[in-house]
MARFI-27094 format. One record per residue (C-alpha): residue number from 0; residue in three letters; x, y, z. Coordinates in Angstrom, 3 decimals. Layout:
pos,code,east,north,up
NUM,ALA,X,Y,Z
...
! end
This chain:
pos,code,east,north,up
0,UNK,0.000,0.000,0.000
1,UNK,1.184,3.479,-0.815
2,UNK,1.419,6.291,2.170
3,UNK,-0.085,9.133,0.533
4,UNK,1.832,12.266,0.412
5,UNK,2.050,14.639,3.352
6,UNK,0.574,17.816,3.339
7,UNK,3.859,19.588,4.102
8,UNK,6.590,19.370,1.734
9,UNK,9.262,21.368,3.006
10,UNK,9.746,21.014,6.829
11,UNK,12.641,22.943,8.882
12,UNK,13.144,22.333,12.356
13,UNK,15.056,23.950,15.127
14,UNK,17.766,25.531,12.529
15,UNK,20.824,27.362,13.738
16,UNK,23.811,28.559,11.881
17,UNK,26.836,30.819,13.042
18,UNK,29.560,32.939,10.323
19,UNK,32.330,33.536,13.299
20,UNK,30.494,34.971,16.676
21,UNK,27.925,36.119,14.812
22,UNK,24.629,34.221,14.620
23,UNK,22.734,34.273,11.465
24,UNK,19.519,31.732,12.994
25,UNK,18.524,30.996,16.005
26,UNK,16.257,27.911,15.780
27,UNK,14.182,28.685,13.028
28,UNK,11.277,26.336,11.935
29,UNK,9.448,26.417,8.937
30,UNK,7.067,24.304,7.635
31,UNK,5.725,24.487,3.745
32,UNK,2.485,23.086,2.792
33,UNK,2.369,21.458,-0.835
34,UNK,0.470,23.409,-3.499
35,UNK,0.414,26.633,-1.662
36,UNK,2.140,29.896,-1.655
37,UNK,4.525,30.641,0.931
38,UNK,5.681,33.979,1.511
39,UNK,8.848,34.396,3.234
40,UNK,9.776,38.003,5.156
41,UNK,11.965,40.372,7.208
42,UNK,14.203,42.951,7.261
43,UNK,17.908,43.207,6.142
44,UNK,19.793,40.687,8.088
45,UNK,16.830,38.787,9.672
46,UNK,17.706,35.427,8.135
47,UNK,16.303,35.239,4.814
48,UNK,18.991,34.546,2.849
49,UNK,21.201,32.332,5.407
50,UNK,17.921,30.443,5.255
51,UNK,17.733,30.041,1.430
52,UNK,21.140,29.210,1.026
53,UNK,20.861,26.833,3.255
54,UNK,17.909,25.046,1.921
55,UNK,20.010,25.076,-1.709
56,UNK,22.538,23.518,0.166
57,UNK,25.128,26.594,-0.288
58,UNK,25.590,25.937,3.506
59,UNK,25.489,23.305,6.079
60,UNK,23.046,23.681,9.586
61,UNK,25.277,23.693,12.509
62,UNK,22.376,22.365,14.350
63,UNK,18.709,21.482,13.439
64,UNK,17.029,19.269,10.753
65,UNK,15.812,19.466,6.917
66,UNK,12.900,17.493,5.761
67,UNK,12.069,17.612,1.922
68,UNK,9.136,15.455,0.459
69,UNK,9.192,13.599,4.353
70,UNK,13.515,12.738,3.620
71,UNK,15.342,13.981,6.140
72,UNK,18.776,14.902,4.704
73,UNK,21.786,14.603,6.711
74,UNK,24.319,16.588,3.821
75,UNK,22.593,18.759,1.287
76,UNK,24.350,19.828,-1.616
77,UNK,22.934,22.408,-4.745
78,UNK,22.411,18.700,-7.038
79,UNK,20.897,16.877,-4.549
80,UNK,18.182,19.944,-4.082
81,UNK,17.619,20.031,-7.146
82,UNK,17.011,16.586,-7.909
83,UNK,14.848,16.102,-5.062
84,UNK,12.620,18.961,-7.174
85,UNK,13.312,22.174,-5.786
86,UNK,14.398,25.216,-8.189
87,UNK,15.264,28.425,-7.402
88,UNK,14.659,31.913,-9.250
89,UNK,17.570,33.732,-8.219
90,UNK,17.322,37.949,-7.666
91,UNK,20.607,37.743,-10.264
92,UNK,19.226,36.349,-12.974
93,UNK,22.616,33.756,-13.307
94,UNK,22.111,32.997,-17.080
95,UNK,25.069,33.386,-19.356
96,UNK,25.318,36.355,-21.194
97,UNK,26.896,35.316,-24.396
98,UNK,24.218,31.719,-24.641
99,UNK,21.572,32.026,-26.590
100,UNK,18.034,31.173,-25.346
101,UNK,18.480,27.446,-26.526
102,UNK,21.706,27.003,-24.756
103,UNK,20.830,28.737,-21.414
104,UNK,17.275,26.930,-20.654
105,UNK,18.983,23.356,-21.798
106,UNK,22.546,24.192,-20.458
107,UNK,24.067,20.549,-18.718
108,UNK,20.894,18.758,-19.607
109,UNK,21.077,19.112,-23.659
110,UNK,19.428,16.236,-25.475
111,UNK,20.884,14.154,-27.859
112,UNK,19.990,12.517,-31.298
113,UNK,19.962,8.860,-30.396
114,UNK,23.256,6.845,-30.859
115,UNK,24.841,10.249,-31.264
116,UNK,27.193,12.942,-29.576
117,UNK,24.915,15.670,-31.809
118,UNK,22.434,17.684,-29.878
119,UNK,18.984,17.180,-30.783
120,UNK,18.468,20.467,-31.667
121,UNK,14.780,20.551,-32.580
122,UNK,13.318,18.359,-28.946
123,UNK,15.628,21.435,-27.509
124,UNK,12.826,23.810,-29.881
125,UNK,9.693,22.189,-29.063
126,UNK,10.128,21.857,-25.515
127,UNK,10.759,25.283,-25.180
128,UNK,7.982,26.549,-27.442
129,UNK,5.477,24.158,-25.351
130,UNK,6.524,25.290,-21.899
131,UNK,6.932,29.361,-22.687
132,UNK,2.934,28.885,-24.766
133,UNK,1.628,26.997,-21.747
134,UNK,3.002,29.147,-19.198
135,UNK,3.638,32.948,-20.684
136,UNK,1.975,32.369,-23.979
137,UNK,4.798,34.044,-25.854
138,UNK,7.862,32.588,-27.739
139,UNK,11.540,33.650,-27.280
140,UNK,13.708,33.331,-30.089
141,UNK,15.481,30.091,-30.025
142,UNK,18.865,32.048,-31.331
143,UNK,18.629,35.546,-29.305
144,UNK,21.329,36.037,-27.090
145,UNK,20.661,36.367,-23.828
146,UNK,22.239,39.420,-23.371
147,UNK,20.242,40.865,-25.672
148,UNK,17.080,39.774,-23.665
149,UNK,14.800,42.585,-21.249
150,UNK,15.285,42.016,-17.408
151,UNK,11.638,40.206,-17.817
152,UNK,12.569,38.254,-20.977
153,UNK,15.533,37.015,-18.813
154,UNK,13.485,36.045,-15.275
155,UNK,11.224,34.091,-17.855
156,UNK,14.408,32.089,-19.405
157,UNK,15.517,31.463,-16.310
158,UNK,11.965,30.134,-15.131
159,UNK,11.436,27.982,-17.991
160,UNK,14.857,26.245,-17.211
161,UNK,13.260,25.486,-13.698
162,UNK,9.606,24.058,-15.130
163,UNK,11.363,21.760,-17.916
164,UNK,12.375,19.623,-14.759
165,UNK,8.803,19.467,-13.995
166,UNK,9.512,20.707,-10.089
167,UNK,7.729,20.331,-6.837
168,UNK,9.016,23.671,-5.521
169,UNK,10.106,26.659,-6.959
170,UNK,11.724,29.497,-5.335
171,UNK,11.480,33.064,-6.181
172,UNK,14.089,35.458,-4.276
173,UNK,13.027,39.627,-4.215
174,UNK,11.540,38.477,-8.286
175,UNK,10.255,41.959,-9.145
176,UNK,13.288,43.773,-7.837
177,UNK,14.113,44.828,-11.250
178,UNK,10.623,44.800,-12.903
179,UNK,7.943,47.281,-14.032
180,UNK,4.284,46.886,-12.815
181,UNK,3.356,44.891,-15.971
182,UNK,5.720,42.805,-15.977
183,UNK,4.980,42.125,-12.060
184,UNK,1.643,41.423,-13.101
185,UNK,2.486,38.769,-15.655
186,UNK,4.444,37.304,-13.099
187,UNK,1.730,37.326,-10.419
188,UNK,-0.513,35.260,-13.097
189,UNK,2.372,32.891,-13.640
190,UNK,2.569,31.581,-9.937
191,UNK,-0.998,31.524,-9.493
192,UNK,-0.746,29.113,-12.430
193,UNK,1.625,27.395,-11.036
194,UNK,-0.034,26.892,-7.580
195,UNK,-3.432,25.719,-9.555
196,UNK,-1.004,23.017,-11.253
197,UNK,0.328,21.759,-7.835
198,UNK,4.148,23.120,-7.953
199,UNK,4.549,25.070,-4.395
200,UNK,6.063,28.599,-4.363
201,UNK,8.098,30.088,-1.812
202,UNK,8.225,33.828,-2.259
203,UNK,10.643,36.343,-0.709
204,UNK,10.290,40.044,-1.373
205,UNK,10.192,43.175,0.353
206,UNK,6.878,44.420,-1.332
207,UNK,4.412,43.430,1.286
208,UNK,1.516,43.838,-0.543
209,UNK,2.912,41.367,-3.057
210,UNK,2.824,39.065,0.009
211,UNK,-0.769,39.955,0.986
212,UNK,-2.126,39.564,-2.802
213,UNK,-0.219,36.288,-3.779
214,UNK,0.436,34.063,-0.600
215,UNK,-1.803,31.689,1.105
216,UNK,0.658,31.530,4.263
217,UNK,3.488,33.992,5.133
218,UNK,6.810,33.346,7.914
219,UNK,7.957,36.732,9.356
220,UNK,11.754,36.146,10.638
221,UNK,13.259,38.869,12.987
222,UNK,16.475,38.600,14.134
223,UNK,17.271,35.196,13.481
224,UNK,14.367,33.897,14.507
225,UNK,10.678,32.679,12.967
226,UNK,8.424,35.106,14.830
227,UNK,5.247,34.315,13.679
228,UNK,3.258,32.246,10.302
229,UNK,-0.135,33.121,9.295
230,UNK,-2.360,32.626,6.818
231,UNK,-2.866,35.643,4.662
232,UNK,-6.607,35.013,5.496
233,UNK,-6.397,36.199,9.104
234,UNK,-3.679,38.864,8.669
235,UNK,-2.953,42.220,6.915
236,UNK,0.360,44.213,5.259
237,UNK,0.397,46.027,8.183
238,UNK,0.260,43.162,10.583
239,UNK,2.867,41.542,9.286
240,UNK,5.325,44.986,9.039
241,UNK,4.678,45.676,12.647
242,UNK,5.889,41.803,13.336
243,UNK,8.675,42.720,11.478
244,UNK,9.860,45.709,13.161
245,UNK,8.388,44.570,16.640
246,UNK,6.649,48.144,16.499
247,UNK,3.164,49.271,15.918
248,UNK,2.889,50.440,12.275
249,UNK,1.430,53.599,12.808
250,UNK,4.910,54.554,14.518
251,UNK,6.257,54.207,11.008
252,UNK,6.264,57.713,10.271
253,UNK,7.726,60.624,12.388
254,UNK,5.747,63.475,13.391
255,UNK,7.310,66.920,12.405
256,UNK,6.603,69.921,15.119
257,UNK,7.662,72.598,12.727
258,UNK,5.196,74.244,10.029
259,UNK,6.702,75.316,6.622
260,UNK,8.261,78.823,6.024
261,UNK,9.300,80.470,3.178
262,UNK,9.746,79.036,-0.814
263,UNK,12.926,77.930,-1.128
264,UNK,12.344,76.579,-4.769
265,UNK,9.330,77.981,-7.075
266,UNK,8.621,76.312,-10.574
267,UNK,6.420,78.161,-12.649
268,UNK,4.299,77.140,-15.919
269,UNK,7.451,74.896,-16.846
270,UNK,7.183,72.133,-20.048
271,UNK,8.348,70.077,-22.017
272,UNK,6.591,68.455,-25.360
273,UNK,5.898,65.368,-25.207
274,UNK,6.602,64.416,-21.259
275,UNK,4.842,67.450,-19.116
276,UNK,3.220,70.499,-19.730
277,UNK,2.488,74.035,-17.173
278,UNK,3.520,71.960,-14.468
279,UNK,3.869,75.229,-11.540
280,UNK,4.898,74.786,-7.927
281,UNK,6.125,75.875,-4.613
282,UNK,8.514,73.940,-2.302
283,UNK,8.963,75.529,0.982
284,UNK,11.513,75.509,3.898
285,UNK,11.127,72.675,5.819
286,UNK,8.144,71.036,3.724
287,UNK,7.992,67.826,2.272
288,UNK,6.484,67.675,-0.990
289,UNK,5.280,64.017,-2.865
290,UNK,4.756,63.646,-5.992
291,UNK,2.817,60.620,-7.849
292,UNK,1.495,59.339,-11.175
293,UNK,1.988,56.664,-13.317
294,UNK,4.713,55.568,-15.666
295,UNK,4.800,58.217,-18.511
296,UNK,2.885,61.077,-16.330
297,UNK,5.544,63.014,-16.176
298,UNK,6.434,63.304,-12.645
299,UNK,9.940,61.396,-13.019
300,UNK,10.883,63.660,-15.720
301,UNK,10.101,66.211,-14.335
302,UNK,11.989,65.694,-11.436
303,UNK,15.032,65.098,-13.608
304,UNK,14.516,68.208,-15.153
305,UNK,15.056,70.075,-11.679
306,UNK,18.144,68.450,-11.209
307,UNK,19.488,69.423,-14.958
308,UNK,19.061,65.904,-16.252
309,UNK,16.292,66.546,-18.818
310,UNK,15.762,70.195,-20.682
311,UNK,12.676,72.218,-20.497
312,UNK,11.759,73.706,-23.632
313,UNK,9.945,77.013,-21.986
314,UNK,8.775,78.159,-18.200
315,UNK,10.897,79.212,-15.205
316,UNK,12.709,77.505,-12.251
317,UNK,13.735,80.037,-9.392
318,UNK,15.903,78.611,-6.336
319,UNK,15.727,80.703,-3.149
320,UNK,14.653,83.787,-4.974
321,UNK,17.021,83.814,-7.924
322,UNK,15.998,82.627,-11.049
323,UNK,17.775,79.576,-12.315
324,UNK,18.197,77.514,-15.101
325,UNK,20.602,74.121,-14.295
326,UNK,21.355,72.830,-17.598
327,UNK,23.391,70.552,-16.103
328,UNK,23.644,68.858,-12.508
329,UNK,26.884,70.152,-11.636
330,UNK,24.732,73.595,-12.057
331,UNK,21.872,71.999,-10.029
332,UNK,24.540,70.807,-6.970
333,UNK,26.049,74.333,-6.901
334,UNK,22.257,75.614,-6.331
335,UNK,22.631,73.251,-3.660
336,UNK,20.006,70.656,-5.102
337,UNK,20.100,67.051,-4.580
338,UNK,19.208,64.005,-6.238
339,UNK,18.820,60.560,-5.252
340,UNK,18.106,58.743,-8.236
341,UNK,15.497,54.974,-7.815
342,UNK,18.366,53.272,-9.451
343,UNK,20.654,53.358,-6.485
344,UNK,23.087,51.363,-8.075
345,UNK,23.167,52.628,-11.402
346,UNK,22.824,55.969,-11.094
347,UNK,23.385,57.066,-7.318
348,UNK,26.534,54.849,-6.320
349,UNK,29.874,53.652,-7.501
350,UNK,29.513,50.089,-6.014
351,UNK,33.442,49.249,-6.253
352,UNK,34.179,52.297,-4.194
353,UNK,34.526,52.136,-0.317
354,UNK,31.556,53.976,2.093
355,UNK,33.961,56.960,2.837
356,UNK,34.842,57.453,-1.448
357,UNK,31.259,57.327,-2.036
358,UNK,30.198,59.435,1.027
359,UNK,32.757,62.582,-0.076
360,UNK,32.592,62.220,-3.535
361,UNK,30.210,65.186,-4.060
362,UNK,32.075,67.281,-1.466
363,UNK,35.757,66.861,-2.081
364,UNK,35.955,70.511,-1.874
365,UNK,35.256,70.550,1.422
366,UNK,37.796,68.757,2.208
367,UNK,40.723,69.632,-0.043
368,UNK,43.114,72.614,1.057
369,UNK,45.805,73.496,-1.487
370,UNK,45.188,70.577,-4.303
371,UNK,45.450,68.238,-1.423
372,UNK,42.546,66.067,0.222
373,UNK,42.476,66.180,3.985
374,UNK,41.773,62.931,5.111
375,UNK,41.474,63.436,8.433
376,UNK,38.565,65.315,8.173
377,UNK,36.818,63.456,5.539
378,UNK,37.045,60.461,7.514
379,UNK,35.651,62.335,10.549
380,UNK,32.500,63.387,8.284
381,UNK,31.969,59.684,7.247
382,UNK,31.949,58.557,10.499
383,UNK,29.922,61.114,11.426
384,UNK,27.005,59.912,8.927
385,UNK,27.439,56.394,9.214
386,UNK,26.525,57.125,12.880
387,UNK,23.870,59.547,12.129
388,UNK,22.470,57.297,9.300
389,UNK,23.120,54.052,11.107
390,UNK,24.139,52.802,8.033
391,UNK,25.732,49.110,9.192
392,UNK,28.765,48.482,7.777
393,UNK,32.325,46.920,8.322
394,UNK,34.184,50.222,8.328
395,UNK,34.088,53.343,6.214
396,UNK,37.022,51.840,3.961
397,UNK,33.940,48.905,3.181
398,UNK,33.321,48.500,-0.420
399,UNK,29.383,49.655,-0.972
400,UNK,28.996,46.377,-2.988
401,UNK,29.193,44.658,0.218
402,UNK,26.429,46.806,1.911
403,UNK,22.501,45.617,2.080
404,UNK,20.113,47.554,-0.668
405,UNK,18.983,49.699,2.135
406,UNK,22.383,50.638,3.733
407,UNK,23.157,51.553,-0.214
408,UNK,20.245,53.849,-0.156
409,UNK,21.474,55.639,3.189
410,UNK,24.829,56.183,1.798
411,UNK,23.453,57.806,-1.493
412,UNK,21.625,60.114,0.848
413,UNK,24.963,60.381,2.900
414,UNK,26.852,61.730,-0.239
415,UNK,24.373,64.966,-0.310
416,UNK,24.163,65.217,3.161
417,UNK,27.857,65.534,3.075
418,UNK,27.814,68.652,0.730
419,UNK,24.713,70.173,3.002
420,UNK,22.474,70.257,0.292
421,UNK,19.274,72.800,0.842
422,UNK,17.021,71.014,-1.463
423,UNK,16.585,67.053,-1.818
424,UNK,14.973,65.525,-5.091
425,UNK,13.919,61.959,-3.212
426,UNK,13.010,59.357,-6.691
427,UNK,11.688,56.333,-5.188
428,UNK,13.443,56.986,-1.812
429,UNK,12.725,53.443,-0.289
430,UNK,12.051,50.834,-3.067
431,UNK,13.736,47.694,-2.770
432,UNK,14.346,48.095,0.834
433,UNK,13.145,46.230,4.088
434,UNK,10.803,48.009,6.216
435,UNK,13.755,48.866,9.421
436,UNK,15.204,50.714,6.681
437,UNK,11.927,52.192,5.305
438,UNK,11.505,53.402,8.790
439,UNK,15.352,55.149,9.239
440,UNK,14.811,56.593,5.972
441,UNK,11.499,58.450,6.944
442,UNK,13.226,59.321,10.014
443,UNK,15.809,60.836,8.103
444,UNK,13.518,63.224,5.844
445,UNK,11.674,64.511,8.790
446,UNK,15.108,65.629,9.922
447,UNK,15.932,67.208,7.116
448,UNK,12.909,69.272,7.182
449,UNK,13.029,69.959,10.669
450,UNK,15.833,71.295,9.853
451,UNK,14.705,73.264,7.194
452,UNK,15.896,71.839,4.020
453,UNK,13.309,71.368,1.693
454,UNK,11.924,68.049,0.316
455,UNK,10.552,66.412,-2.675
456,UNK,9.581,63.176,-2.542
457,UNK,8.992,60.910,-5.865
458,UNK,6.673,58.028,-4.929
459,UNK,4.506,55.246,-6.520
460,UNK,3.744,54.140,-2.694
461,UNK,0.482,56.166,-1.952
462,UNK,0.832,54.915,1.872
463,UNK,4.298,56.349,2.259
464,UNK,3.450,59.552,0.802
465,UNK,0.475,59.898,3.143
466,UNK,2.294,59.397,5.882
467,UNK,5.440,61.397,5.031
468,UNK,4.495,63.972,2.926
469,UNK,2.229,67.824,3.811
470,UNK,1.135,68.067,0.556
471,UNK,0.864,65.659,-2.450
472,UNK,1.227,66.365,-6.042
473,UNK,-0.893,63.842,-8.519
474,UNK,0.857,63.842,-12.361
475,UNK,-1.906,62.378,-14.794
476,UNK,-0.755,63.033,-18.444
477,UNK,2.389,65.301,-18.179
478,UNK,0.120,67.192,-15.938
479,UNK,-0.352,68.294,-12.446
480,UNK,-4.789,66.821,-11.640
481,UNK,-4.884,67.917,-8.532
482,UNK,-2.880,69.495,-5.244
483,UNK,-4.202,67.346,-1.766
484,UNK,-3.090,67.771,1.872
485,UNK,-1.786,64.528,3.149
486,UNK,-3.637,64.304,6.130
487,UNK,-7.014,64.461,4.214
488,UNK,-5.652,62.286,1.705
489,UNK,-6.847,58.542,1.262
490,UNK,-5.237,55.582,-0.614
491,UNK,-8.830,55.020,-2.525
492,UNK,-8.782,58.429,-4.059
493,UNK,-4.973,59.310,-4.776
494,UNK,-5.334,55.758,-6.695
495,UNK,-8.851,56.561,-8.941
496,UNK,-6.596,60.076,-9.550
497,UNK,-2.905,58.452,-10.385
498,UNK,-4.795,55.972,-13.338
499,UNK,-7.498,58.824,-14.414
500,UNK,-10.774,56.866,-12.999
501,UNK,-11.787,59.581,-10.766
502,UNK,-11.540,62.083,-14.318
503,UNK,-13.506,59.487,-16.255
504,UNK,-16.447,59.063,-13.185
505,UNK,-16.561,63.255,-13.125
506,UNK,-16.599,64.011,-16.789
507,UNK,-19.989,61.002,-16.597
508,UNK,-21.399,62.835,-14.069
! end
């Protein structure tokens, strides 16, 4: 007689693992039901990724068991993972640039032609075209190099290597990272497929409304420790934050004691063809300012244009009562503007330079007396905001690769903070960060304008701009809709503004 299957598929009991003194878990247990969703969260450094590595057998438990399919495994390695049926979808897409799609999806499993050393060329075809039709109902060319492919063309390659196996589990680590919303959205559709087909889904990501839309379950690790698991059913977003933080959500955002004062930066009737038009405005001393609207509203480019990224083909920009014009950003830094671009590591960081290099890079005047840098006192401003900041790090001589996504985003902040900027131009201040960070970053811009910088703040996260912002901006069509105070402001209606359904409900009234 055959024992049926268990209901749990995954099972991880009492784990513990050490890297030196430190300790990365401390008796976590985890237990994944088959056929469901599993969401997996917690901040930077909670145990996520110790976790993950060590259920892909990258390392070895220093105490605790690992169940998979009801085996208990005494040594896991990567192969034996994955022939027990457990894939995962790494963050870094790890396909081979130069391969085309053929080669990467059948790469150390090609096919042969029967009594042959040839690769059968055209099973390597149709198994491809039948998985990407069944699943994404699209077809990659055969020949493209993946190099060549879009960030989403590439997460698909790399899941259709996982479903040729046929797997029990797949495993998706931070997946829309590097995505756009409709490309989330095709991805969303995916794993619900997959779930309806019976392959379970672990999901990591920082996005915890991803978790509340797609999961049936969810583990919240803090610390090294599991701190809670509930079903999605009986819990909320914000639930599972404050479990996360071991704080009461609503302490997520600071409260600011000090009311605006004068303009420091006043835009007036300023567009440009084809991205905004007669977008006017007033930033004031010691406000914070949000801004929203869709993809192609013309909020981000607008933005850039402020910081001499993008050119305005007519209207005027004045900065502390002098008309200005930065055609360029060293023009817009001398203005004392900032910018913190959403693509940290493209745009706002050198990665292969240390904290300190990238903390002074904007400021080495500052610190330079007769052609010569004085180190002393750029190391004693680095320190200084790695304190302030709390940005957790080795040492200020640390290469920023080596830093978590959030302690990144601190140090890009660091770098204007270093040249005492008046005016910060926030893009997308927090995405791709855990919520601890989230929370150090708010902190951050309240102190900013308490201090009496002003503040704009770029932000597809209608929550976060309620609760950080005094007034919010709504961009619909390279145009400003509509001016609301935050604390009259509600998710429902900044949404049916941002995609144009509260225009559409008026004009039928």
């Amino acid at each position: 007689m055959t024992t049926p299957p268990s209901d749990t598929i995954i099972r991880l009991d009492g784990i513990e693992k050490s890297f030196g003194g430190a300790k990365a878990l401390s008796g976590v247990s985890l237990a994944i039901e088959r056929g469901t969703v599993h969401g997996l969260v917690g901040q930077n450094g909670a145990g996520k990724s110790t976790l993950i590595k060590l259920l892909a057998g990258l390392h070895q438990p220093d105490a605790g068991t690992i169940e998979i399919d009801g085996e208990r495994l005494t040594h896991i390695t990567p192969h034996a993972v994955e022939s027990l049926g457990i894939h995962f979808i790494h963050q870094d897409r790890l396909l081979v640039p130069t391969f085309t799609v053929g080669e990467a999806l059948f790469l150390g499993r090609e096919p042969r032609i029967a009594g042959t050393p040839f690769l059968d060329r055209r099973q390597m075809q149709r198994r491809a075209r039948e998985v990407l039709q069944r699943y994404f109902g699209l077809t990659l060319p055969n020949s493209a190099l993946i190099a060549d492919l879009s960030t989403a063309e590439k997460q698909i390659v790399q899941i259709t290597r996982a479903l040729l196996d046929q797997p029990k589990v797949l495993v998706f680590d931070e997946p829309t990272a590097a995505l756009v919303k409709r490309e989330a959205d095709l991805l969303f559709q995916l794993i619900r497929r997959l779930r309806e087909d019976g392959i379970t889904v672990i999901y990591i990501s920082h996005y915890l409304q991803e978790i509340e839309a797609l999961c049936d379950r969810v583990t919240v690790l803090r610390n090294g420790r599991d701190v809670a698991t509930k079903a999605l059913s009986e819990t909320s977003a914000s639930e599972i934050a404050g479990l996360m933080v071991n704080r009461e959500i609503g302490d997520l955002f600071p409260v600011r004691e000090k009311a605006p004062g004068e303009p420091l930066l006043t835009v007036d009737r300023l567009s440009a063809p084809g991205r905004y038009h007669d977008v006017s405005l007033t930033l004031h001393r010691g406000e914070v300012l949000g801004l929203t609207g869709l993809l192609g509203s013309g909020a981000k480019e607008f933005l850039r244009t402020l910081f001499g990224l993008e050119t305005a083909a007519s209207g005027t920009v004045t900065v502390q009562g002098q008309a200005s014009w930065q055609a360029s950003p060293v023009q817009a830094a001398r203005r004392r503007l900032a910018l913190v671009p959403e693509d940290r590591r493209r745009h706002g960081v050198a990665l292969d330079l240390s904290v300190k290099e990238n903390t002074t890079i904007a400021s080495l005047s500052r610190f330079t007396r007769l052609g010569l840098i004085d180190r002393t006192a750029e190391e004693s401003e680095t320190d200084r905001l790695i304190t302030r900041l709390q940005v957790k790090t080795e040492g200020r001589e640390a290469l920023l690769r080596t830093l978590s996504g959030g302690n990144q985003q601190k140090v890009a902040i660091a770098k204007w903070l270093s040249r005492q900027s008046d005016i910060y131009l926030l893009d997308e201040p927090t995405v791709g960060v855990d919520i601890a960070a989230k929370v150090e970053i708010y902190a951050l811009i309240a102190e900013l304008a308490e201090k009496g910088a002003g503040v704009i703040v770029l932000s597809s996260d209608l929550n976060e701009l309620i609760g950080l912002t005094d007034r919010i901006l709504i961009f619909f069509r390279g145009e400003i809709l509509r001016m609301v105070t935050s604390e009259t402001a509600t998710v429902d209606a900044l949404l049916a503004d941002v995609t144009g359904s509260s225009e559409l409900t008026r004009h039928a009234g």
